[in-house]
Every structure is written in structure tokens, then in C-alpha cells.
N, C-alpha and C positions, 0 to 999 in steps of 0.2 A: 806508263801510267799518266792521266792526266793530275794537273796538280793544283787546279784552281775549280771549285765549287764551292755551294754552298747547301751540304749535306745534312740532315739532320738522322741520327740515329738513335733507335729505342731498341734496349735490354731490358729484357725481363727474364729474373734468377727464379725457377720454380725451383721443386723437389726432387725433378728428376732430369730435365731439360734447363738449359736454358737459351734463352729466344732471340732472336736479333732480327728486326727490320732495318734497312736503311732506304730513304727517301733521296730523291734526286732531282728536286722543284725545276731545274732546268731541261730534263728530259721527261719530264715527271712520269720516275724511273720508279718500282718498287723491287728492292734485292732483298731475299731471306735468307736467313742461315737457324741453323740450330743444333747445339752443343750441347751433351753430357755437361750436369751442374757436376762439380768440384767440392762437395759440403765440407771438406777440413778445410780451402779456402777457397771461395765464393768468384773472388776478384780470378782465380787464373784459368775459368770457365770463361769469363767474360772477356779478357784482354784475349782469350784463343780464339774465340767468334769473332770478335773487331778484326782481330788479322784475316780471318778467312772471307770474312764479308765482304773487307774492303778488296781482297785479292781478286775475289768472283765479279767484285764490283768495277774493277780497273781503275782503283784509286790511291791513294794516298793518304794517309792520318792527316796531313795537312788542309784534306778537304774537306776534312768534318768543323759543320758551324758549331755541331752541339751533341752533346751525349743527354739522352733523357735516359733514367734508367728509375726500374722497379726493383726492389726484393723483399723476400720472404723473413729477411735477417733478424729483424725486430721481432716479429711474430713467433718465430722459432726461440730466440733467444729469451723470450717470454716460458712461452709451452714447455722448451726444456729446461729451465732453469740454468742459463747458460749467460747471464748477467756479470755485473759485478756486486765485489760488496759491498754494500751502500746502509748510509744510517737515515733515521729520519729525525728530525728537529720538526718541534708543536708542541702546542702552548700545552705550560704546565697541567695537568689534568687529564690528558686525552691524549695518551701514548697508544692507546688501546684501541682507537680508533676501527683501526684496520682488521681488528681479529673479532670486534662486534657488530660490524658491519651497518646492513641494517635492519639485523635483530629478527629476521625469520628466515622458514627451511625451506630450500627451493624441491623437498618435496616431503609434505607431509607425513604420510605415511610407512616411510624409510627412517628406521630408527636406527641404521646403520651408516646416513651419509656422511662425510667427509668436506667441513667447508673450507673455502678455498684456502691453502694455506699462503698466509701475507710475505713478499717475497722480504720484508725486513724484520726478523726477527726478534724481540720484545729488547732483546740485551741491546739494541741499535737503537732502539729508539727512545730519542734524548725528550729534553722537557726543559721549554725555557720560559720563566717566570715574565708574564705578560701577557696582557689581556685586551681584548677590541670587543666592540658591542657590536649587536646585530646593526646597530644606524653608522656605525664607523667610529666612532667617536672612542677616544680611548682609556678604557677603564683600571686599565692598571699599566702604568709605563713600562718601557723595557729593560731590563736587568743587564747592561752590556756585558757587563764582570760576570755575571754568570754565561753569557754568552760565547765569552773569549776563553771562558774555561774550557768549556764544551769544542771549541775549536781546538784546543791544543791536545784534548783528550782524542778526536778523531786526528787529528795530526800524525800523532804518536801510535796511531793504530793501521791495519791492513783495511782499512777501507777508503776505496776510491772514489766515490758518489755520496751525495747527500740531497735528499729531499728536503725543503722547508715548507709547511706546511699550516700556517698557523689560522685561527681562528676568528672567522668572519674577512679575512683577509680578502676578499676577494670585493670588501666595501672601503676598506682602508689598506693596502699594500706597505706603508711605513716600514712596520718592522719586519716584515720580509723582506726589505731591504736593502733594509741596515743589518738585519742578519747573513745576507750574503755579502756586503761589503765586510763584516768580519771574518769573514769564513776565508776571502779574498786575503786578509791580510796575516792570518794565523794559518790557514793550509791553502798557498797557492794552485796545489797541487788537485785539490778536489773539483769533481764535475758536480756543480750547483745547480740546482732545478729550484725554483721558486713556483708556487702552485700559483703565485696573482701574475705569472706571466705564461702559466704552461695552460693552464685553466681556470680563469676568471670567473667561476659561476658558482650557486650553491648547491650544496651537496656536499657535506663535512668528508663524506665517507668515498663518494665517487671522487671528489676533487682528489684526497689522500692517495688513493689505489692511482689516480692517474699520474699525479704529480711524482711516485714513489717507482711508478715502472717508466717513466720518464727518465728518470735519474740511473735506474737498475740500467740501463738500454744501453745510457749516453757513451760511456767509453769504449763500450764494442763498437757502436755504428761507428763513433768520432777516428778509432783503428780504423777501422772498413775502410771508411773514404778516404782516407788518407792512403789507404795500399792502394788502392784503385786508382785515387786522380795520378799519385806517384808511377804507377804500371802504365799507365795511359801516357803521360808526360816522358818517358823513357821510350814510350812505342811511336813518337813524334804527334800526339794530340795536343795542341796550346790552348783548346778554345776553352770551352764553360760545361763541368759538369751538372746537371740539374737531376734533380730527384721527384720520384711519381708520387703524389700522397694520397691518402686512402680516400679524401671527397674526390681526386678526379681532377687534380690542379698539379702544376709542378711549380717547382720551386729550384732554387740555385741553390748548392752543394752547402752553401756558409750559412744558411737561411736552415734549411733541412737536419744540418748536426746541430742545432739549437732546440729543434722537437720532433726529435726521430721514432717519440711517439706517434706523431701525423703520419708514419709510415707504415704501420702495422698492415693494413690491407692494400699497400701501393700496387702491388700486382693485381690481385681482382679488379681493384679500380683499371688498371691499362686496360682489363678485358674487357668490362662494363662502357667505358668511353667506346671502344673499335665496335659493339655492337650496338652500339647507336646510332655512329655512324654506318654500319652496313645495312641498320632498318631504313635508314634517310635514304641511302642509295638507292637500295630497292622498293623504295614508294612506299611504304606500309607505314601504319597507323602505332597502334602500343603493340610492344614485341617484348619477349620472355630470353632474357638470355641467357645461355647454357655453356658454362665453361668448365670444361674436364679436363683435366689435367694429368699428372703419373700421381699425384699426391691427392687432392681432392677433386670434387665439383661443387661447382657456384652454381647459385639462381640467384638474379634481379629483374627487377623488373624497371620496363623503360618505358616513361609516358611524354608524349608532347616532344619525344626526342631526345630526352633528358634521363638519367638514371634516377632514380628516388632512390631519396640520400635518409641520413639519419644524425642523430645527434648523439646518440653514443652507441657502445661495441664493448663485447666483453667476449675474451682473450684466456687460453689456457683454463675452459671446464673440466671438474671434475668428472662430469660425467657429461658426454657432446651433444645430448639436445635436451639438457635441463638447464632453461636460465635459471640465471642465479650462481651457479657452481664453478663458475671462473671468476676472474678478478673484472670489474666494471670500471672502464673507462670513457671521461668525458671527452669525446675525439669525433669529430666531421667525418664519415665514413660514408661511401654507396652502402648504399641499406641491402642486404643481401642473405642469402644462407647459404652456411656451408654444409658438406659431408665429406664423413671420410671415404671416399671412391674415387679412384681416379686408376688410370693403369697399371701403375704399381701396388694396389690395394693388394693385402693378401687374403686369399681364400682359408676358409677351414670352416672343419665340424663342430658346431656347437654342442655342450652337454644333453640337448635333448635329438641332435640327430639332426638338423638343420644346417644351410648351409649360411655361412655369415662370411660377409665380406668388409676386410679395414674393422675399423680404423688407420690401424697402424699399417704401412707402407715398404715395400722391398727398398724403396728410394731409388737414386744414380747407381749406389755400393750398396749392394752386390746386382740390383735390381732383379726383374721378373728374370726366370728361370732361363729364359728362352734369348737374353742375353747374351749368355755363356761365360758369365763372371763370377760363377760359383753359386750362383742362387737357385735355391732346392725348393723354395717357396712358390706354391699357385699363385697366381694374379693373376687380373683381369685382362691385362695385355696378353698372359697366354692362353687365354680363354677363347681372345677375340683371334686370336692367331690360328690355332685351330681348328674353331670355326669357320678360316678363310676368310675371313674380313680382312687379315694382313698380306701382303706379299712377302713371306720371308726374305726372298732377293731383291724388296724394292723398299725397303724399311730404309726412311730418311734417304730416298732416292738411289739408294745401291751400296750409300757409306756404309749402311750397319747392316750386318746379317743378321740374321734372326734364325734361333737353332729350332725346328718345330720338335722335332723328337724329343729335347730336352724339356718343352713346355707340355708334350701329351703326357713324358713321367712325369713332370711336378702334378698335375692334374689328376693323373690314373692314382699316384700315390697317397697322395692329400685330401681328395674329394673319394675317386670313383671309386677306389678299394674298400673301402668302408661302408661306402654306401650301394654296392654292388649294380656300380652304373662301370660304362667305359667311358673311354677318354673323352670322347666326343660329347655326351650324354652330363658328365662331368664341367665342362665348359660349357655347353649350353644351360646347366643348373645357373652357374656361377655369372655368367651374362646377364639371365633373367635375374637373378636377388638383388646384383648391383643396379641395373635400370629400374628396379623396381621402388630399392631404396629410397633412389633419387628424384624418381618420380613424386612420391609421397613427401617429398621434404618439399621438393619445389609446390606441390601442390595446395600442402599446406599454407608456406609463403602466401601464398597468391590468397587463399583464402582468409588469414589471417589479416589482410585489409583488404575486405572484402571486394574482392576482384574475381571475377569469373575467366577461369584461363580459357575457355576455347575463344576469347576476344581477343586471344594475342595468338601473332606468330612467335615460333621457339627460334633465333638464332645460336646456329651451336659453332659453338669457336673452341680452343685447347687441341692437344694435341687426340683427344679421345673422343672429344665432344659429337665430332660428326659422324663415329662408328654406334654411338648410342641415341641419337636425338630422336632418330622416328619413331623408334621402339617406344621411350620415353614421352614424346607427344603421344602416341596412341594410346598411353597407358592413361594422361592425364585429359585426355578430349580435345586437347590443339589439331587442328587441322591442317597444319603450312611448317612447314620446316625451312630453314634459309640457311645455306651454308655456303661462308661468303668465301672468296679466294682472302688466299693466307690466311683463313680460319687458322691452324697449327700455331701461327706463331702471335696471335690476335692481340694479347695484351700488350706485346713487344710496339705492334703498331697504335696500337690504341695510346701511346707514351707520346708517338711523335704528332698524333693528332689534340694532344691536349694544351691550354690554353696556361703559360705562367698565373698563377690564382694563388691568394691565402687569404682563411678567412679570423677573423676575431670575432671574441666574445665579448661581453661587461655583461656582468649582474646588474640589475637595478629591478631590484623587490621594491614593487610598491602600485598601490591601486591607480586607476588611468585616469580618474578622477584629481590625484594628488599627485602626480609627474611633476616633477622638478626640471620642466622641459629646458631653460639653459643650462643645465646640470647633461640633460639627456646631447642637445647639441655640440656640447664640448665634449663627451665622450666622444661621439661618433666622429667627430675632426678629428680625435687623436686616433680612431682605430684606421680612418682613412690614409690618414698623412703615414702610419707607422706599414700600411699595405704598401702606398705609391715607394717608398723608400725600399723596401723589400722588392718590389719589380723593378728598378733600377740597377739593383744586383742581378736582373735575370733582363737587362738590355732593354726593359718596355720603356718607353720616354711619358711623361706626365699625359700628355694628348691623348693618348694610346690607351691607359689604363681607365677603365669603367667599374665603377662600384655600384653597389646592388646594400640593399637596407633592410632589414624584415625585422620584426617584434617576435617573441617568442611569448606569449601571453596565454591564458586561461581564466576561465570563471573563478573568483575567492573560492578558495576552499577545496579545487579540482585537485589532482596529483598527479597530471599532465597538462604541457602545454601545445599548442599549436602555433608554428611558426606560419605569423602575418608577412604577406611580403607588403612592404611601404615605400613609398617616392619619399628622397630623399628629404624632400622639403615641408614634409608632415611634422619632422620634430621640428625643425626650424620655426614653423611657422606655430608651432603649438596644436596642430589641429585635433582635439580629443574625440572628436565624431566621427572626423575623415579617420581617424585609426581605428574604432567599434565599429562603424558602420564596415570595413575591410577583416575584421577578425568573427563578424559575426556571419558573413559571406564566407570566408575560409572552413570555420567551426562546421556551416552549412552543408560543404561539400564534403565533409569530411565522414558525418552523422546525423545529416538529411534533416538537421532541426537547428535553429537555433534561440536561447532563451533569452528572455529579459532580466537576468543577472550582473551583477555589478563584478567588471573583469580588471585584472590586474595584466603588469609587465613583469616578465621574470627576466627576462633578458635583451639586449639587442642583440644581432649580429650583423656583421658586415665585410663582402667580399667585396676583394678589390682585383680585376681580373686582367690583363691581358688580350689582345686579338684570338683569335683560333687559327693556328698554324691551316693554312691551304691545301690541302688533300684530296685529289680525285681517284675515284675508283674507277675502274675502266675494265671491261672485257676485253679478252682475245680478238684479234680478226683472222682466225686461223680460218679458213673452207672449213666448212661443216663435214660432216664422214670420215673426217684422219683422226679421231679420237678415240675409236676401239682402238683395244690391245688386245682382247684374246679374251677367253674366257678361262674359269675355274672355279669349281665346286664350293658353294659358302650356302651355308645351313639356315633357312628359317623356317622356325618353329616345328607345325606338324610335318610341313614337306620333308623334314631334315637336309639332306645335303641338297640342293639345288645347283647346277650348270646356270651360271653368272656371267652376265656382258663385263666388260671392264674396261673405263675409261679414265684416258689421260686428261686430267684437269688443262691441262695446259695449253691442249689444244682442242677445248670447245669453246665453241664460236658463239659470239648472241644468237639467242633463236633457237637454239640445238633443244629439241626435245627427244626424251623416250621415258620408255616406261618401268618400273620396276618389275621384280626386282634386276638390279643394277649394283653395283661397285664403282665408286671415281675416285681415284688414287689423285693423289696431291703431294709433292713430297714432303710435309708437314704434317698429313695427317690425310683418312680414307675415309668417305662418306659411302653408308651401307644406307640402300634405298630398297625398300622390303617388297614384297610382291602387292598389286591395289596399290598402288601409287603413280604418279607422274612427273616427272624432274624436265625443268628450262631453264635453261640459260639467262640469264637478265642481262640487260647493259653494262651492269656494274662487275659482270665476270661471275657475281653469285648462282650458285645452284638451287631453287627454288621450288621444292620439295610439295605436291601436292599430296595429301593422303586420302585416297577415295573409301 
């Protein structure tokens, strides 16, 4: 084995896989692997793909520069209430915060709904005498003796986390603290989340839920990385673990267990970055990307190159596409929607005789039927299997077998006995409801800022995404399908393509007229200097790191803002014009008008970023013609079972054209190309999916 490189590699932990790229900037090498997730513990999923990668790879632990890694840990431990027990501390008065939200039903008409329940229970949440005014200034001091009470009283109790949360804090931080230096001195032993450092902005109620599932999170994730650098350090890894966070930036291991909130969406985000980067490859304009998985599917949308991001996410709905019904978090996220569909979705009959696919999930254990793990449950993987979209003997390149028999019973038993279809007729039910789902969610997306999708191509990446995408663009009016190489393990790469980044916030409520602009200057120096110190931990030298400045502003009176992007030397220099004349251009693009109103700051932000790790995608140069394999019967639509070309990914060549329909097997995952179609090859190894 060689034992000198400089490797970088990306994990990413789904629900049912999980993903491994590794990079090899000196051969510039791309090796995949992908692993059965481990959900009782996460980490010995991951250290068994490291072994297998590097083995495939002909390398050594000692050659990796860097682990980038995603998971689902946070988000899960949210949704199933799989946290610790955490209290929260806030100002005398407003314990309640959290259970009043803010004060309407995220559906009218339902005199049955259930709002979200607050993951800190009323008996937890303390109440410390002290008061700060909306300008900062402070209106009633702070009670330490009652303070230190309160510390010895959760001392003395089973709870391990504590939220501080106090009132207006996010203009004066003081006694947030001086409440965590007590907490420090009376229960060493507690994970302390302060809201004026986890979430700086206003929002009494968002900052609380943020600040409170912050602190819920901290000691699982803070366990996690700790088994994992530990497993990694035992398997001879010395370098730097870093972590993917949900805008799309990574960070280092020490930086990450401090707001492992930032993590909630870290996987989607891997996906969203690699199909960015495979629209850049492949020349195209705004592209829709399509990421399925065994657990869900994503949609975002990617313009100028770039994923559109958002300023907050809300985490564990009561009910999955009523906002409002989960818990809201203020957190940097790729802007995105989810569903429950993905290949381990399970199928069944609904009470009116319909077929419903997910939410809920076979997962890793027991998974879809066709596994052979003991799972008696339809799903969508054995839907698509049936149908012949799969190769039972070529499922993850020949490692896994795939039992068809077992997935035509789950199917014959679940769906088509009931509804007096067969097996076949059954999975093709259950194919159609789930692209059909997902179609409509993405579509909505797209429409809900007003975007018209047939402007975009669909990039589909997951390990499911390219067995659904055409059906799915046709359903939604896209024209161009792009299915890149190593779509299957996308997010994994998309981790190694991403840039060390972390962004900050500061509140500053107040008309642009009456900016307190060296007030505004001297924030911004400290969110910068506290970024450049954070990429230091992640190797970037001062030179290196670039920061980026934008206003989060709105008309008096709005209840939204729009984030301004700003040259740094707008606040410096005080420029009150140069910032209206840039937000009323913004406003513009956004809602085709803009007014002559008098506009306020509600925030800054400020990234501090990193280079972009070096990445080329590159096709085969395999002779064109060696890439059939045979054919086999796979089903579409009216034709039902069709005689299928089938092609090895691996060895088409740039240029290779044909036509559907088609099958190209990858060992990550299988692209189904429908009949009226036309598929080429590009430079970048992508499959390029015309739909006529």
C-alpha cells in the first residue's frame, strides 16, 4: 500500500446507506464505496467503509489529509426524541415561552391538531429574576443568589443540558453570561448553550426552540464524535475531522460540537453542493436537484451555481407538510423540501382504498423485503426491483443480493391482494404514487418562489434518485434529466467539494436612517475575526479566508426581510444610500417592484469562507460499444414489461449516445431512461437525459 498522499474523504451517514467518496488530488483518483448504516451506532458503519475504501483504494489511514463527514444524527435525534434531559433558564416571566409559541394554528380548520410538543418540559424550565430592555440597557439586574440556586438545584438532578435563554439578549448578552459562568462553577458537569451565542437574532420564540434543541442535541452529537474521532484514531487516522453543516460549509470537529444545531440538514447540504457542481460540469444554466435516498427525497433549487439557502428550518412536524407543526429553528440551511419517499418507504392501503407511500421507512433494520433481513414490508426499492429497474445479482455491484421473490410477496400481500391487482401491477401502483408525490412537492417548491421548472434541468443523485427522475421531470414539464457519475453516493462527494465556511449573525433592529454605523463596524470585526479564528482550526491561513457581508433588511412594518448583499466597506464608510439603493434592487428581483418606504436593518450576517477544495469531473475514455451488457424485461407504463438495453456506467465513453428506453447500471445506483427519450454522454462522465 502506498503511504504518503494527500486524500481527502467524504461520509455521509443516511437512513439506510451510508456513503463514502474518497479523492486523490494527485491521481485525481475518485474511489466509492457504500455501507449498510448501523442506526444503534452510526460511527461502526462509517469506520467499516473507511476500511473498505481505503483497501479498494490501495491505501493507508495515514494518507488521509481529512475526514469531511455528514449525518442525519441531529435531525433524527430531534424527530425521535432521542435527546438528552435538558432544563431551560429565562427571564422571570416567560417560562412559557415555548408552549405559546406564536400564538396561531398552522391549520385552521383542524380542531383536532396537536402543537408541537416543546422538547423541555414546563417542570424544567427555571426563571431567573432579571430583566434587559428592547435597546439593551438593563432594567432590572441580575439575581446571582438566585441564580446559583437554580445551579445547584439542576446539579442535584438527571439533567444534563441547559438552555439560557434570556430576554432581548441578543442586544445585551451580559447576563447570559454571567449565567453560564455560574452554571460553570456550580454544575461543571452541564452542556450550556447560550441563545446570544447559538442565535443572536429576534425572535423570543424561534431563538428559544433554537437555543433549547441546541442544548437537547449537545451530548449525543458531543458522544458521537468523540466514538468516532476515537475509532478513527485506533484505525491509524491522525489528521482533522471536520463536519458538513446544513448552509453547505464545513467546519472542524471542535468548532461543530459547539452548534451541532448547524447540523441538522448536513447531508442534504453534501447533496445540494455535488449537484452544483455536476450542473457546472455539465454547462447548464439553473438546474433542480433531485436527491432520493432509502429514507427521503430532496428538492432544491440551484441558481448562478449556487444552492438557495435560507435563514431558517423547522425540524420534527407534527404533521410533514403543514408548516408551523414542528419546532422552528433559527439556522443557515440550503433552502430545500423534503418527503418521506425514498427506497425504503413503505407501501400500504389507505382507509379509502388508495395506495400511500411513507412516511415512515423500512430503514437499514430490517429494511425493504427484498433484503432478506426479515422485512415483510412493501417498499419502493421493491417496487423498482420488480419492475426490473434493479439487477437483483448486481445490487451494489454484486456485494448485496437482492431476493425478487420476497419483494413480489411483500407487494402481492400489502398492495395487490387487496386491491385485486398482481404483483407486477402492484409495484407499478406503488412507483407511480411515490414519483408522483414527489413530483408535486418539488413542484410546488419551484412555484412557491415563483420559478417556472421547465427552465431548469433535474439533476438526480441518491442512491434512488436516477431510477425516478425522468418519470418525475415528465410529470413536472422539465425537459433534460442529468445523471452525473457517482450520483449513488452524491452527498458523500459533495462534503469533499465543499469550502471550510461559518456564518454569523447580530441583531441590530433599527431604521437605516438611524444606524449606529461604528456600532455596526465593530460588530462586523468581531463576527469576522471570531470566522478567521474558527478556519484556523480547519488549516485556512488569514490570506486564504474571504468574507462576504449582506444586511437582512425590510420596509418598517414588513414581517419579512430580505437579505442585502453588501461590500464590506458600506458599513465602514457609513454609506446609507449605497445600502437602499442595493436592497431596493434586491426587493426588485425578488417582487418586480420596489417602494418608496422608509426601510429598516434587522440584521447583519457575515461569512467567513475558505478556498474551494479542487475537483475535476471527468469521463471514461473507455472505446465506445463495450458498454451493453444484455438486456432484460423492465416495465413502462402502457407497454408494461418492455426488453431493455443495459448499460455499464463505467464504461461509456464521452459521445456515447442512444436512445430509450435504456437501463445504466452504476454500482451506486441505476438510471431508468423511458421510452421518447435520448441519453449522451458529456465530458464530465454525466448521463444527459433528453426527453422528447
Amino acid at each position: 500500500m502506498s503511504a504518503t498522499a494527500d486524500l481527502r474523504l467524504g461520509v455521509d451517514i443516511g437512513g439506510t446507506f451510508t456513503d463514502l467518496v474518497l479523492h486523490d488530488p494527485s491521481a485525481d483518483r475518485i474511489v466509492l464505496e457504500k455501507v449498510l448504516t448501523t442506526p444503534d451506532a452510526p460511527e461502526r458503519a462509517v469506520l467499516e467503509g473507511v476500511g473498505k475504501i481505503l483497501a479498494k483504494a490501495g491505501f493507508g489511514p495515514e494518507s488521509l489529509k481529512s475526514v469531511i463527514h455528514g449525518t442525519t444524527l441531529v435531525a433524527n435525534a430531534l424527530i425521535e426524541r432521542k435527546g438528552v434531559e435538558t432544563a431551560l433558564i429565562t427571564t422571570e416571566g416567560f417560562r412559557d415561552i415555548l408552549e405559546f409559541g406564536r400564538e396561531w394554528r398552522y391549520d385552521l380548520f383542524d380542531l383536532t391538531i396537536d402543537p408541537p410538543t416543546p422538547l423541555v418540559p414546563r417542570a424544567r424550565r427555571l426563571e431567573a429574576p432579571e430583566r434587559v430592555g428592547p435597546d439593551g440597557a438593563v432594567v432590572t439586574p441580575l439575581d446571582e443568589d438566585a441564580v446559583r440556586r437554580l445551579a445547584r438545584q439542576l446539579a442535584g438532578s438527571s439533567t444534563r443540558a441547559v438552555a439560557v435563554v434570556l430576554l432581548h439578549a441578543f442586544r445585551n448578552s451580559d447576563h447570559e453570561v454571567r449565567i453560564g459562568e455560574i452554571l460553570a462553577e456550580e454544575a461543571p458537569e452541564l452542556a450550556v448553550s447560550l441563545s446570544s451565542e447559538v442565535t443572536p437574532e429576534i425572535g423570543e420564540y424561534e431563538r428559544s426552540s433554537t437555543t433549547v434543541a441546541n442544548a437537547y442535541v449537545h451530548p449525543v452529537f458531543r458522544d458521537y464524535v468523540a466514538r468516532l474521532e476515537s475509532g478513527l484514531k485506533q484505525a491509524g487516522f491522525t489528521r482533522d475531522l471536520f463536519l458538513m453543516l446544513s448552509d453547505g460549509g464545513a467546519v472542524h470537529a471542535k468548532a461543530a460540537v459547539t452548534y451541532p444545531i448547524r447540523l441538522v440538514q448536513s447531508g442534504p447540504a453534501g447533496g445540494a453542493q455535488a449537484a452544483a457542481l455536476f450542473g457546472q460540469a455539465a454547462g447548464l444554466g439553473d438546474v433542480m436537484c433531485f436527491d432520493m435516498g432509502g429514507t427521503t427525497a430532496k428538492a432544491c433549487l440551484i441558481e448562478g451555481g449556487r444552492p438557495t439557502r435560507a435563514r431558517d428550518f423547522e425540524v420534527a412536524r407534527m404533521h410533514r407538510f403543514s408548516k408551523g407543526s414542528g419546532l422552528p429553528l433559527q439556522v443557515p440551511v440550503v433552502d430545500m423540501i423534503e418527503v418521506g419517499a425514498g427506497g425504503g418507504s413503505i407501501a400500504r392501503i389507505d382507509g379509502m382504498g388508495l395506495i400511500q407511500v411513507g412516511p415512515d421507512s423500512a430503514s437499514a433494520q430490517p429494511g425493504p423485503a427484498c433484503y432478506g433481513q426479515g422485512g415483510e414490508d412493501a417498499t419502493v426499492t421493491d417496487a423498482d426491483l420488480v419492475l426490473g429497474y434493479l439487477d437483483p445479482g448486481n445490487f451494489l455491484g454484486g456485494d448485496m443480493a437482492l431476493d425478487v421473490e420476497a419483494a413480489r410477496a411483500a407487494l402481492q400481500n400489502r398492495i395487490g391482494t387487496p386491491l385485486g391487482l398482481d404483483a407486477e401491477q402492484a409495484a407499478w401502483g406503488v412507483h407511480e404514487t411515490v414519483t408522483e408525490n414527489m413530483a408535486q412537492a418539488a413542484a410546488i417548491h419551484a412555484l412557491e418562489k415563483g420559478r417556472r421548472i421547465d427552465r431548469y434541468s433535474i439533476v438526480a443523485i441518491g442512491g434512488a434518485g436516477p431510477v425516478h427522475a425522468c418519470s418525475l421531470a415528465r410529470k413536472m414539464g422539465a425537459k433534460r434529466v442529468v445523471a452525473p457519475a457517482a450520483a449513488g453516493v452524491a452527498s458523500a462527494l459533495g462534503m469533499i467539494a465543499s469550502p471550510p465556511s461559518f456564518e454569523f449573525v447580530q441583531a441590530d433592529m433599527r431604521r437605516l436612517d438611524e444606524a449606529d454605523w461604528p456600532a455596526v463596524a465593530t460588530a462586523l470585526d468581531d463576527m469576522e475575526a471570531r470566522g478567521r479564528d474558527m478556519l484556523r482550526l480547519s488549516g485556512v491561513a488569514d490570506a486564504d479566508a474571504v468574507t462576504t457581508v449582506s444586511a437582512l433588511m425590510r420596509y418598517v412594518g414588513q414581517g419579512y426581510e430580505v437579505e442585502t448583499p453588501t461590500p464590506r466597506d458600506v458599513a465602514v464608510s457609513a454609506s446609507a444610500d449605497d445600502l437602499r439603493q442595493r436592497f431596493d434592487t434586491a426587493y426588485k428581483a425578488l417582487f418586480g417592484r420596489a417602494e418608496n418606504m422608509a426601510v429598516e436593518i434587522i440584521s447583519w450576517r457575515v461569512v467567513v469562507a475558505g478556498p474551494v477544495p479542487e475537483l475535476t469531473l471527468k469521463g471514461s475514455g473507455t472505446t465506445p460499444g463495450q458498454a451493453l451488457k444484455g438486456h432484460r424485461k423492465a416495465w413502462f407504463s402502457s407497454d408494461g414489461f418492455v426488453d431493455t438495453p443495459v448499460y455499464d456506467a463505467a464504461k461509456l465513453a464521452t459521445g456515447d449516445s442512444f436512445d430509450g428506453p435504456a437501463l445504466v447500471e452504476a454500482r451506486e445506483s441505476t438510471l431508468v431512461i423511458p421510452p421518447a427519450a435520448k441519453a449522451t454522454i458529456d465530458p464530465s462522465g454525466a448521463i444527459v437525459v433528453d426527453l422528447l
